[in-house]
VOBA-1610 file (N, C-alpha, C; in pm, whole numbers, padded with zeros to 5 digits, always signed):
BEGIN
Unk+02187-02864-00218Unk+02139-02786-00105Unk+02072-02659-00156Unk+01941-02628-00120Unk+01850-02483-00163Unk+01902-02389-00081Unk+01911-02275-00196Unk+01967-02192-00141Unk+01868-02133+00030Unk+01909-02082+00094Unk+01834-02114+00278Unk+01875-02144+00355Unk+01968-02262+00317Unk+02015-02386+00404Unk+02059-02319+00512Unk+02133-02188+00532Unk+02224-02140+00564Unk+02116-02088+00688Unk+02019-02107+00681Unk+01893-02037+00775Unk+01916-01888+00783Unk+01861-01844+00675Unk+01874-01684+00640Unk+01736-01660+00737Unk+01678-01751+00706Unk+01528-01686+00818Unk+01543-01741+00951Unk+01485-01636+01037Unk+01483-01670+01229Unk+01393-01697+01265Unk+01387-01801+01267Unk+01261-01881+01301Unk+01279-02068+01322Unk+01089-02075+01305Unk+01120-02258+01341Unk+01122-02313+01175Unk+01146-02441+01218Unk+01149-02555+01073Unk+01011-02566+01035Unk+00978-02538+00908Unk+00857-02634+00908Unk+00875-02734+00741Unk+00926-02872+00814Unk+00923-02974+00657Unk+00801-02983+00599Unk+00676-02977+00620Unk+00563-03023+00543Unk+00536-02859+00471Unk+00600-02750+00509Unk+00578-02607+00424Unk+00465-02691+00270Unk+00400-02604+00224Unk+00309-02658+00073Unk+00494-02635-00008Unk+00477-02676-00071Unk+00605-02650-00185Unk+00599-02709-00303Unk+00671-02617-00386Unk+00617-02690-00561Unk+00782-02587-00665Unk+00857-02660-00722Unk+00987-02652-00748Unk+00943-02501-00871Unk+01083-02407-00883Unk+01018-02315-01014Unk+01002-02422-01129Unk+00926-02361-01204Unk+00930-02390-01345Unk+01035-02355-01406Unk+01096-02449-01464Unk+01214-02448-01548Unk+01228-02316-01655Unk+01080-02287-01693Unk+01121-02160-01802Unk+01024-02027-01740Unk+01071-02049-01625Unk+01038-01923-01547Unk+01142-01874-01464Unk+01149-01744-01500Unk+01262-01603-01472Unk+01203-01522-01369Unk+01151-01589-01315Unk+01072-01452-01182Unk+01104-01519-01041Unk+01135-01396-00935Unk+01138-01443-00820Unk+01041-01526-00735Unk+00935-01528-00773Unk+00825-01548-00689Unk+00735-01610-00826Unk+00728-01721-00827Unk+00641-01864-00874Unk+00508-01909-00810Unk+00405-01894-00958Unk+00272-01978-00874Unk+00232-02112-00860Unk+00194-02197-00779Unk+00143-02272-00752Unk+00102-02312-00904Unk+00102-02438-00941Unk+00021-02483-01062Unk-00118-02568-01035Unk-00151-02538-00867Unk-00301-02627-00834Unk-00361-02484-00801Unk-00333-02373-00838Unk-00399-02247-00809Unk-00532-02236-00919Unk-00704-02158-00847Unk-00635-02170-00726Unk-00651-02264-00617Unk-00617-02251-00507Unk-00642-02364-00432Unk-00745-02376-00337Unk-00809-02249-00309Unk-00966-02264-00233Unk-01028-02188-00347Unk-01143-02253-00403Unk-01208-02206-00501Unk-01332-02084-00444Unk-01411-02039-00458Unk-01502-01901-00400Unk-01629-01983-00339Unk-01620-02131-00365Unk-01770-02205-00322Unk-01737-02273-00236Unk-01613-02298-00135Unk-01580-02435-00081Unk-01693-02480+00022Unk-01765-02336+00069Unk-01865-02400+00169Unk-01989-02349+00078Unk-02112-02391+00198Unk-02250-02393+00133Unk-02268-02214+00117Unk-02214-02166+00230Unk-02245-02012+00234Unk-02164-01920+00138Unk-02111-01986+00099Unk-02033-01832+00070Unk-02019-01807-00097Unk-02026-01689-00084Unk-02037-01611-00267Unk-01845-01621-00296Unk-01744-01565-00190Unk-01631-01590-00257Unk-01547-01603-00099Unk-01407-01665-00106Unk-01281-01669-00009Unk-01174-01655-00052Unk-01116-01510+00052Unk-01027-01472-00024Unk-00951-01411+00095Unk-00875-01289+00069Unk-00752-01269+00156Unk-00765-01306+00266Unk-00700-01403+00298Unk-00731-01517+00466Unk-00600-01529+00456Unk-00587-01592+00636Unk-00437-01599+00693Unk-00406-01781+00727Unk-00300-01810+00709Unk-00279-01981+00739Unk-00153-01970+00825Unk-00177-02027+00905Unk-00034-02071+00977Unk-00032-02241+01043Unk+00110-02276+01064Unk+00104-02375+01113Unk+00067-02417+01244Unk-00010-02554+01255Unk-00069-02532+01360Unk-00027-02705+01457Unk+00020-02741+01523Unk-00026-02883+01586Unk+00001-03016+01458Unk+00133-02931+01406Unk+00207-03059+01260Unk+00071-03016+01158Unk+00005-02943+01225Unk-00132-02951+01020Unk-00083-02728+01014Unk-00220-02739+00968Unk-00226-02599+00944Unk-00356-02592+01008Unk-00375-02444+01030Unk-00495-02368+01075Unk-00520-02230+01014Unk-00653-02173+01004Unk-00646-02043+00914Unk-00769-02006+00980Unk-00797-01835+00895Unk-00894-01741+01005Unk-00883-01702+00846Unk-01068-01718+00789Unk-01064-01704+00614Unk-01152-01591+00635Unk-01184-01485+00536Unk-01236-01387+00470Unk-01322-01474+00395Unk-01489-01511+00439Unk-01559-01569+00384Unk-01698-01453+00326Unk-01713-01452+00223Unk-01811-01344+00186Unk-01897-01410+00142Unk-02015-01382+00237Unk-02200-01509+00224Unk-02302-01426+00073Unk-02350-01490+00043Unk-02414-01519-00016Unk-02536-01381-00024Unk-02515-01309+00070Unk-02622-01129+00087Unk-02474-01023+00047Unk-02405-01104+00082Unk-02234-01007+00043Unk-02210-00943+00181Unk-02234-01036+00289Unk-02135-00982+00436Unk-02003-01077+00401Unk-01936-00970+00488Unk-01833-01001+00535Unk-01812-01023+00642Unk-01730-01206+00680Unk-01733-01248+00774Unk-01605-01368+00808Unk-01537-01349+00916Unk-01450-01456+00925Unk-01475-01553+00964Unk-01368-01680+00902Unk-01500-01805+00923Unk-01310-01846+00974Unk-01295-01977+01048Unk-01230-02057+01082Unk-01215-02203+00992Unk-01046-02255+00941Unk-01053-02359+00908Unk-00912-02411+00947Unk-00925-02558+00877Unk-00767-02640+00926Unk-00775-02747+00758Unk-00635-02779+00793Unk-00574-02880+00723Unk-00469-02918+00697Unk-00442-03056+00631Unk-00346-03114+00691Unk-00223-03090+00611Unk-00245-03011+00471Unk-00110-02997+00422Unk-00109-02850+00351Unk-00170-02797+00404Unk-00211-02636+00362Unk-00251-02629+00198Unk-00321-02719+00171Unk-00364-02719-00003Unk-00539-02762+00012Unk-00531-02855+00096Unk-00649-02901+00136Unk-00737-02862+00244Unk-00872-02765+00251Unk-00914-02722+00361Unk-01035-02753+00378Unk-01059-02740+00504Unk-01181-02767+00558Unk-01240-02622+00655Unk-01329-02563+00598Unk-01372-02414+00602Unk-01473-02425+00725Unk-01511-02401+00795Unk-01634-02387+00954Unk-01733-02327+00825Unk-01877-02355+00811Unk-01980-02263+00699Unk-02003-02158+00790Unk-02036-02187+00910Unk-02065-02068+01011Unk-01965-02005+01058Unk-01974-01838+01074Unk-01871-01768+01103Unk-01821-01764+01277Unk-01663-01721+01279Unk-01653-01754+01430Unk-01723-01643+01506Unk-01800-01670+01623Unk-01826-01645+01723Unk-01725-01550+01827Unk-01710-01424+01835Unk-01630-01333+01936Unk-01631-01386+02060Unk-01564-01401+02132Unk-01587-01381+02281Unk-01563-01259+02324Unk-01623-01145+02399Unk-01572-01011+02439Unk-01693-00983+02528Unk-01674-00888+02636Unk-01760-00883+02735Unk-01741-00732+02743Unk-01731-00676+02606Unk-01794-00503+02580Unk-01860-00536+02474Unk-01978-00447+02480Unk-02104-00492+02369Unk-02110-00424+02271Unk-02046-00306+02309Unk-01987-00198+02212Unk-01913-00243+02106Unk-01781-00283+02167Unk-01679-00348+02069Unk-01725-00482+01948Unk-01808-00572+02079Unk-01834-00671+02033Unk-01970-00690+01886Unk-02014-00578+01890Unk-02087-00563+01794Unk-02031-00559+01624Unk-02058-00646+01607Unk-01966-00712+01476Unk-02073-00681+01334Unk-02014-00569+01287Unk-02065-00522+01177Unk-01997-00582+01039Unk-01888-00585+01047Unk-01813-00676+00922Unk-01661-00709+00962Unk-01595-00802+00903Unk-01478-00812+00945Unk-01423-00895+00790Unk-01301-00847+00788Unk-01209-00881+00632Unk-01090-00904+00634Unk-01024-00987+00563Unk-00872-00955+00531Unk-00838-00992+00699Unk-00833-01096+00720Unk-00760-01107+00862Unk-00631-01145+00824Unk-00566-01112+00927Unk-00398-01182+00930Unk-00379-01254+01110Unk-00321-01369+01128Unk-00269-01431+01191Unk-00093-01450+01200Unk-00108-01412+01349Unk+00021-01409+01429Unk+00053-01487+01562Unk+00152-01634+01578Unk+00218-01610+01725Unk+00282-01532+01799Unk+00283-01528+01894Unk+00333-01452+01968Unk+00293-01497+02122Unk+00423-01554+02173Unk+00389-01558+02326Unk+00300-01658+02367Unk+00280-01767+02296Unk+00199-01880+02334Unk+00083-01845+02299Unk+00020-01786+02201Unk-00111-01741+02178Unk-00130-01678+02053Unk-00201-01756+01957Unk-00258-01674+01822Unk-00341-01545+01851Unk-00251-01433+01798Unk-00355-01352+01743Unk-00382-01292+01642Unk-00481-01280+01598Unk-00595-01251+01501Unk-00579-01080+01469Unk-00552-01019+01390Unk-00606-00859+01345Unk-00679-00880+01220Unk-00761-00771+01182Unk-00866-00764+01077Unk-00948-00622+01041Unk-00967-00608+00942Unk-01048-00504+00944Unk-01173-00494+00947Unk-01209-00424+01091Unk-01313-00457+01157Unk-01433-00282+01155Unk-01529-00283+01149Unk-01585-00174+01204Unk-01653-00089+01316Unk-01593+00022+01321Unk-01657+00055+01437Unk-01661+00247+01434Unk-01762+00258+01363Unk-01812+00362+01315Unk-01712+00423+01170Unk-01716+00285+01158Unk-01579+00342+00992Unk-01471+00185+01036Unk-01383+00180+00922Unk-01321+00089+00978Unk-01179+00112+01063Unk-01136+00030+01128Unk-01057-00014+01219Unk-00973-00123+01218Unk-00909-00130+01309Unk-00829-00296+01314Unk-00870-00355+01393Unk-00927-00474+01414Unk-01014-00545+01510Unk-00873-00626+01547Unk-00868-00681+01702Unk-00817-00785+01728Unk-00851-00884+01861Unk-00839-01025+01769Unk-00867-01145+01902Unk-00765-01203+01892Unk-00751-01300+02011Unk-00651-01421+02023Unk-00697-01543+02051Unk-00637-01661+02011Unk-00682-01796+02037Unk-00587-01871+02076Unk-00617-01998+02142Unk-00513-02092+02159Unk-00516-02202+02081Unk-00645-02257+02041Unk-00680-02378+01990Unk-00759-02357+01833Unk-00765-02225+01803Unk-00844-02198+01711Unk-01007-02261+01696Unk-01045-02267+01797Unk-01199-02310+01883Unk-01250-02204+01882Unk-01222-02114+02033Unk-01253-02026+02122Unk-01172-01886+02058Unk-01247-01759+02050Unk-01171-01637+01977Unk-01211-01571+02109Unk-01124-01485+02157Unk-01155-01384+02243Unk-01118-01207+02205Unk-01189-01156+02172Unk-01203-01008+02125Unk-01149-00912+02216Unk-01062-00807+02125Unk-00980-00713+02248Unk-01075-00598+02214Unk-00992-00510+02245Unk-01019-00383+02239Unk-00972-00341+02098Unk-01011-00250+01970Unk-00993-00228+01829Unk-00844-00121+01870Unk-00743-00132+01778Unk-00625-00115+01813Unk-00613+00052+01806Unk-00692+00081+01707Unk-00698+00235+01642Unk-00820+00316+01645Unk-00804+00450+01658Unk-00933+00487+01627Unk-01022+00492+01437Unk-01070+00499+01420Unk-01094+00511+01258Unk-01063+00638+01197Unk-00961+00639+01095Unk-01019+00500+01023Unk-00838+00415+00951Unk-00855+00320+00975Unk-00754+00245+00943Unk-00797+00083+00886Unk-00632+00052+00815Unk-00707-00086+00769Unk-00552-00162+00770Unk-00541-00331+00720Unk-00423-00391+00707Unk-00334-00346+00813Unk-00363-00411+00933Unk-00341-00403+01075Unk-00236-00510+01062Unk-00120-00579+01044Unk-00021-00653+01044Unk+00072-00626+01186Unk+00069-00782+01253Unk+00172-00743+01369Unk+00322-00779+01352Unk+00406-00736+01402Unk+00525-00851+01364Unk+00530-00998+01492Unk+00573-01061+01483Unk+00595-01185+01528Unk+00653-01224+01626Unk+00695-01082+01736Unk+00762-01096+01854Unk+00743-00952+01893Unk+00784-00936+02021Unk+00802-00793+02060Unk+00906-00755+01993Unk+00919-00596+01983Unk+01077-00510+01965Unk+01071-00385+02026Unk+01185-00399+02113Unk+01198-00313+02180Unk+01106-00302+02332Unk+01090-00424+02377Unk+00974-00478+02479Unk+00859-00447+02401Unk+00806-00419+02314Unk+00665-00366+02321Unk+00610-00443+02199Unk+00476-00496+02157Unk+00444-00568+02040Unk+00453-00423+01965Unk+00446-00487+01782Unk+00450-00388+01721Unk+00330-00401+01595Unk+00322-00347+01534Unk+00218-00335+01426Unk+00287-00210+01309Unk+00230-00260+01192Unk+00248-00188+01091Unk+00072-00174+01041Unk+00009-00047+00968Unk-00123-00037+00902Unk-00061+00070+00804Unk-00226+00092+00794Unk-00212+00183+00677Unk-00342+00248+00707Unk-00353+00396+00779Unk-00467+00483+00752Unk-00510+00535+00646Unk-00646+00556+00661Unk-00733+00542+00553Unk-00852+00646+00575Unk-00970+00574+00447Unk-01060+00680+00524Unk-01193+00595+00515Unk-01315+00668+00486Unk-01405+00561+00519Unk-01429+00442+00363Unk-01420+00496+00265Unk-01455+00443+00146Unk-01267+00314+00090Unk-01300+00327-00039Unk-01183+00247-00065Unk-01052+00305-00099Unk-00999+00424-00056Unk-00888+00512-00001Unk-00817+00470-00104Unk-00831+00632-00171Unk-00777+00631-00300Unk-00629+00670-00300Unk-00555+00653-00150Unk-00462+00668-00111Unk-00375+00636+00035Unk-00237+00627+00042Unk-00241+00545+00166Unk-00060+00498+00226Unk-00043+00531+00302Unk+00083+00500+00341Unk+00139+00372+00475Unk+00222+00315+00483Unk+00202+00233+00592Unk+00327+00300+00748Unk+00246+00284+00835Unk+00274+00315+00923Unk+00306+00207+01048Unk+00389+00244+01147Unk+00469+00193+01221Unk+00433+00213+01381Unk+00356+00080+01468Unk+00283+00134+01603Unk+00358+00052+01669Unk+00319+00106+01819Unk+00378-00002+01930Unk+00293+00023+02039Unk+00306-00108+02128Unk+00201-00088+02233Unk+00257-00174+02352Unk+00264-00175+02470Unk+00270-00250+02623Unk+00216-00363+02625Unk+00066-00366+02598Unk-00033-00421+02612Unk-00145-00495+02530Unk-00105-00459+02412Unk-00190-00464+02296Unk-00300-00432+02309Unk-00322-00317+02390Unk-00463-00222+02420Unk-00420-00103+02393Unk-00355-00030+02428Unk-00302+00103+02406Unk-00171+00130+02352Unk-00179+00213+02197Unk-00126+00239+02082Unk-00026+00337+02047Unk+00072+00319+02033Unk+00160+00485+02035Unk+00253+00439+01985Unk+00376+00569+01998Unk+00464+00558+01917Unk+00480+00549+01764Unk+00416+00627+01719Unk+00362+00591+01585Unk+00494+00646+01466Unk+00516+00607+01378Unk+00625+00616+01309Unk+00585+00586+01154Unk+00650+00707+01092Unk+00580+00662+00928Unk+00710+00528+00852Unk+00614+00474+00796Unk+00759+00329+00762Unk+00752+00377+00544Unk+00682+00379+00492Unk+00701+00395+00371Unk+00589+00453+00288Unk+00575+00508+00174Unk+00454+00610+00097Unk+00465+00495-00033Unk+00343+00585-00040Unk+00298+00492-00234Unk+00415+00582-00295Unk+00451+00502-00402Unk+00606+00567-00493Unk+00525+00603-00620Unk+00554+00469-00732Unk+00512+00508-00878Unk+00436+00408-00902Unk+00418+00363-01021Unk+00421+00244-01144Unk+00291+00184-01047Unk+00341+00076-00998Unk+00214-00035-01005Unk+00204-00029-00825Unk+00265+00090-00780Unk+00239+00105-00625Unk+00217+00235-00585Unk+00172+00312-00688Unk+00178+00480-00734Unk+00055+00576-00639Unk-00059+00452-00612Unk-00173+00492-00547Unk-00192+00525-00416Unk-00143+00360-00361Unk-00148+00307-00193Unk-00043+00184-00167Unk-00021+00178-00069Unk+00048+00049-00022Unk-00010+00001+00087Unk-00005-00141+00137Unk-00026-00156+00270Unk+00023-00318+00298Unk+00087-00347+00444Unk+00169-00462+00449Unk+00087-00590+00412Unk+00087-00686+00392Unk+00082-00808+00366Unk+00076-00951+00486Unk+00144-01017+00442Unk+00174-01143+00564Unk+00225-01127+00699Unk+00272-01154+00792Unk+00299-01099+00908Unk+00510-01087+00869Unk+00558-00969+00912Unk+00665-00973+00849Unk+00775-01103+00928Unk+00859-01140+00808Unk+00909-01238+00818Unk+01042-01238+00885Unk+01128-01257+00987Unk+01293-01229+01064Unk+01362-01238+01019Unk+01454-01221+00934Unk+01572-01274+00871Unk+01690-01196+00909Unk+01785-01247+00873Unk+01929-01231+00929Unk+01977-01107+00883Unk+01879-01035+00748Unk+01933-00911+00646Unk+01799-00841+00730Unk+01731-00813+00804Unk+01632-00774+00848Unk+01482-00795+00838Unk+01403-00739+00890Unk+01269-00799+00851Unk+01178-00802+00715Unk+01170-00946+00674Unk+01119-00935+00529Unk+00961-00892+00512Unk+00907-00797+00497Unk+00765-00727+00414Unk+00724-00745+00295Unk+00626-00874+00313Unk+00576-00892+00164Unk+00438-00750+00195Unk+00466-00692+00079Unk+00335-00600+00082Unk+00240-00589-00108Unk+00111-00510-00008Unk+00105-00477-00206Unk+00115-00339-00188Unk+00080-00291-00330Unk+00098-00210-00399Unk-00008-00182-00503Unk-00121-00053-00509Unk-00205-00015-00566Unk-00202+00083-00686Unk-00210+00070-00836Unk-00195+00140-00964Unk-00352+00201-01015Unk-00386+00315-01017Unk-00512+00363-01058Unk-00463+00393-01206Unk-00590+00223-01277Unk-00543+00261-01407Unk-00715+00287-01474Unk-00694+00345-01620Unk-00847+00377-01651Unk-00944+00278-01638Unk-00908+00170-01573Unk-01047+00077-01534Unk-01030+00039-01376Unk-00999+00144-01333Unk-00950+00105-01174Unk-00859+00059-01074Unk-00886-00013-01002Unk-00749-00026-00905Unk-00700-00143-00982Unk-00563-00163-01001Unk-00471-00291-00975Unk-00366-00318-00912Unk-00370-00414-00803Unk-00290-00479-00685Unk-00198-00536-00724Unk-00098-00540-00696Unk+00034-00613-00709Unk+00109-00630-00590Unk+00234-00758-00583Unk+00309-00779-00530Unk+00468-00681-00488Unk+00481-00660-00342Unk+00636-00642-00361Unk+00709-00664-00222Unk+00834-00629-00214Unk+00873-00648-00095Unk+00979-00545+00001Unk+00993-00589+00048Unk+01079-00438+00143Unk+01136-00521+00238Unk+01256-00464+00275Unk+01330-00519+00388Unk+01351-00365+00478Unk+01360-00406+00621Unk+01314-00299+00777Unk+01444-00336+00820Unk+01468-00253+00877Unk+01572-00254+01009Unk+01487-00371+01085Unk+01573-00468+01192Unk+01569-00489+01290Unk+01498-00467+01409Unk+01604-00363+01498Unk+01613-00301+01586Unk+01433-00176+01532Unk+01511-00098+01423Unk+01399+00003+01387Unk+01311-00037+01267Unk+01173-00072+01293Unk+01117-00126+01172Unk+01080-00076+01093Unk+01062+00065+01144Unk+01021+00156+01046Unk+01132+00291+00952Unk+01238+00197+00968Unk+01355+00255+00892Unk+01352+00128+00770Unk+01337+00160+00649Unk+01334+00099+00523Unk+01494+00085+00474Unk+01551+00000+00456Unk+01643-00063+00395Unk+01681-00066+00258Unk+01542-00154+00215Unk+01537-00161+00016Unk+01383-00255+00031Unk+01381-00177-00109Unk+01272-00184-00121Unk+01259-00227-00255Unk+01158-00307-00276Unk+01127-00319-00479Unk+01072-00228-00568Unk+01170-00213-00656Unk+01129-00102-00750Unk+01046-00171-00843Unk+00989-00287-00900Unk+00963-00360-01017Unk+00857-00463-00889Unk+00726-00519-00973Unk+00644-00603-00851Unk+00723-00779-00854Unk+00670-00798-00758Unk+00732-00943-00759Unk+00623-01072-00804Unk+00495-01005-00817Unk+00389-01067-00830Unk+00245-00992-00902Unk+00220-00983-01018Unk+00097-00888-01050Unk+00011-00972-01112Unk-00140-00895-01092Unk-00246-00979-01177Unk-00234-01032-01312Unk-00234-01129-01394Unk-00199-01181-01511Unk-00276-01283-01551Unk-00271-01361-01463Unk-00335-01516-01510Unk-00512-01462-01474Unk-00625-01567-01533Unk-00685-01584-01555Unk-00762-01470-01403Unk-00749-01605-01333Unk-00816-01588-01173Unk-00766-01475-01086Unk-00708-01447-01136Unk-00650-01266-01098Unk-00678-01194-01108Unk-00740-01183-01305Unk-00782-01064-01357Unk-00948-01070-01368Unk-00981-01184-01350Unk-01125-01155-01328Unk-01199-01232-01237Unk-01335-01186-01184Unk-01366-01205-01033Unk-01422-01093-01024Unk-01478-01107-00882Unk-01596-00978-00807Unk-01493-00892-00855Unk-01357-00863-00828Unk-01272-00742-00851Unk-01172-00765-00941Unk-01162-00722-01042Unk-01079-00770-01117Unk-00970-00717-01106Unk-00833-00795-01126Unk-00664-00746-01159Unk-00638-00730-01034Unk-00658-00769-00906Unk-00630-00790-00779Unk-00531-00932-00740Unk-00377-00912-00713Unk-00284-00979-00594Unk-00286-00930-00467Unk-00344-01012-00379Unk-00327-00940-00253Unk-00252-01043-00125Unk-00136-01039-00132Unk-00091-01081+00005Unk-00153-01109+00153Unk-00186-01193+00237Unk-00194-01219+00364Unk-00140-01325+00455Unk-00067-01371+00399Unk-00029-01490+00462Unk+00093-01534+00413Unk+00260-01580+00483Unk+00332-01634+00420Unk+00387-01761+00574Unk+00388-01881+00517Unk+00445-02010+00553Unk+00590-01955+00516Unk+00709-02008+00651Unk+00815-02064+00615Unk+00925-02174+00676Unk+01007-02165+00608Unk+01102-02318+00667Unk+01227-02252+00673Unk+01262-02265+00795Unk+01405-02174+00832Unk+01510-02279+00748Unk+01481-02421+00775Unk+01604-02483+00660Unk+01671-02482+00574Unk+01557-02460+00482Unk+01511-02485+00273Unk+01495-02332+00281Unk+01466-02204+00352Unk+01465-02084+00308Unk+01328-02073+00247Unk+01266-02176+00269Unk+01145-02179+00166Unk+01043-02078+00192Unk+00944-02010+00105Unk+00836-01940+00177Unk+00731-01970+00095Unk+00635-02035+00126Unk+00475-02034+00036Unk+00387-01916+00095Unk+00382-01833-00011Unk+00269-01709+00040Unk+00100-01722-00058Unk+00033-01721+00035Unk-00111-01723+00001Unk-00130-01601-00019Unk-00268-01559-00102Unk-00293-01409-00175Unk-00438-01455-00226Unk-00527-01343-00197Unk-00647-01301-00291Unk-00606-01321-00400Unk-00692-01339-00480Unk-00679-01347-00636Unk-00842-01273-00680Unk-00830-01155-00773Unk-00969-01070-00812Unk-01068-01078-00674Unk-01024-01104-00569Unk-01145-01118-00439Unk-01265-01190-00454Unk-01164-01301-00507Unk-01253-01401-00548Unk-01248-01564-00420Unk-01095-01588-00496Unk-00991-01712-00470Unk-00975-01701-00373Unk-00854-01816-00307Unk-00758-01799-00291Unk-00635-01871-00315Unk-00504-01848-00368Unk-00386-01878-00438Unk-00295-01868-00364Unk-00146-01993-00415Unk-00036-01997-00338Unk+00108-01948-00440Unk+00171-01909-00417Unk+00341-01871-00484Unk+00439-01895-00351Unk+00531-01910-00479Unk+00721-01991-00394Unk+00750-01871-00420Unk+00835-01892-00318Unk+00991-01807-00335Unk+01088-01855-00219Unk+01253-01825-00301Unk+01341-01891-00163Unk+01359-01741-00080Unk+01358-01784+00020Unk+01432-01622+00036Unk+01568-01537+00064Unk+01666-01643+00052Unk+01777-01568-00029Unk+01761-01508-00160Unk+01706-01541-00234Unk+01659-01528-00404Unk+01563-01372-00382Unk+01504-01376-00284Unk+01391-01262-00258Unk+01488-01135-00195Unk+01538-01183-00095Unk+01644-01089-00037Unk+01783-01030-00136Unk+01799-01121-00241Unk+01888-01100-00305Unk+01802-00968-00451Unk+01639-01011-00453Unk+01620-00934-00558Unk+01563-00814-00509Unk+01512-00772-00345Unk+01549-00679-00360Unk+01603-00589-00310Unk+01753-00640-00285Unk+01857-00531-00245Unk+01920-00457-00386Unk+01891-00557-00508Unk+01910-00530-00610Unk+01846-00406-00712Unk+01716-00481-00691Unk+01631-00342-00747Unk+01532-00255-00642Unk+01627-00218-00574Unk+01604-00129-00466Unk+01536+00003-00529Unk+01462+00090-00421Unk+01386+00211-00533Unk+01488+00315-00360Unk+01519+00241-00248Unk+01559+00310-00144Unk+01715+00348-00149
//
């Protein structure tokens, strides 16, 4: 029996999760994929690279909302599906907004999306622009049809992550303000809203610390429920003499208060190393957006940028994750 069984995570089953066993002479919490990576930067005709994109399960397959960057170097979200989250099939053309403000709807770039249920309805956040950037958000039912809200923040903000239910009646969100360029600094913060139109309650949740998260932080996959509180895969930004490098880590939230920190990782759980990591349009870049799981098996497959190139999959159980880091806690 994997350690899980015990359904440490709150949530649904999913048996077809991607999954791939550790390597026998590997000592790390968090294991990569050995078909990484697994969407290469060409899968369609358009695009120069695909990379931090969101997958969730969709109708027994998967469905995703990708960070496709064309061939002039826009940025643009494109829509795909498949049937065992290894294998995809990418839209070449980007999705189409629905929104009936022309203002909003004026789509200057959009990146790094993350995907969330909630309430019978996918929705979509991203970093979107609108006189600087922002958090853009739509919702879908069928992943067809996108319908465009209102941008959650004023600018400038980025890594707009919702959690996966209301708390406290109200949806919630975690970001990270910023400024207009690539924010050579950055903390993540803690929102709530009625409506998912209007924003408040704002609450600071955690700061850049040291080492390989010394710069910026900002959340990751949509956070995960568990029985020890809510799991935060995030990264973590190091300004070293050749620039930024991204890494993996994780944090566990209160419950009830999400923006009360628990423990946190002192050491990354995931950093640039292998090949397709360290080089690419950006080199030495892990970037989190997406984590699959199976309340059964405890299992979690998390997808990640790789140099903002890729995109790549890693295991972890998450007792094993929860266990490493209450351990090497920095809180």
């Amino acid at each position: 029996m994997e350690k899980g069984s015990d359904q440490t995570i709150i949530g649904d089953n999913l048996p077809n999760i991607p999954w791939e066993n550790k390597p026998k002479d590997c000592f790390d919490v968090v294991w990569r994929s050995e078909r990484n990576p697994i969407i290469p930067r060409d899968l369609i005709p358009s695009s120069n690279s695909i990379f931090n994109s969101a997958v969730v399960p969709f109708n027994g397959e998967f469905a995703g909302v990708f960070r496709c960057d064309d061939k002039y170097r826009n940025m643009r979200l494109h829509k795909g599906k498949s049937k065992d989250g290894l294998n995809w099939d990418i839209d070449d053309e980007p999705i189409s907004f629905i929104c009936d403000n022309s203002d909003i709807a004026t789509f200057v770039y959009g990146y790094d999306p993350r995907v969330c249920w909630i309430e019978e309805r996918f929705y979509v956040t991203w970093c979107n622009w609108y006189h600087g950037p922002t958090i853009g958000v739509a919702y879908t039912h069928d992943f067809k049809e996108f319908y465009q809200l209102e941008n959650t923040f004023l600018p400038y903000n980025r890594n707009g992550v919702l959690f996966p239910r209301k708390i406290n009646g109200k949806y919630a969100m975690v970001s990270r303000p910023s400024d207009r360029g690539h924010t050579p600094w950055g903390d993540i913060f803690y929102s709530e809203s009625p409506d998912m139109i209007h924003w408040g309650h704002h609450r600071h949740v955690m700061s850049a610390n040291f080492g390989w998260q010394s710069t910026k932080i900002g959340a990751g996959p949509i956070p995960i429920e568990t029985t020890k509180g809510w799991l935060m895969i995030y990264h973590g930004v190091l300004t070293s003499c050749n620039g930024f490098v991204y890494s993996m880590g994780a944090a566990i939230l209160d419950l009830k208060r999400p923006w009360e920190v628990k423990y946190r990782t002192g050491p990354y759980i995931l950093s640039p190393q292998k090949l397709y990591e360290c080089v690419g349009d950006v080199p030495n870049v892990v970037f989190p957006c997406a984590a699959l799981t199976d309340a059964t098996t405890g299992r979690i497959a998390i997808y990640y940028g790789a140099a903002d190139t890729v995109i790549c999959l890693a295991y972890t159980q998450v007792d094993d994750l929860i266990e490493f880091t209450q351990t090497n806690t920095i809180i």
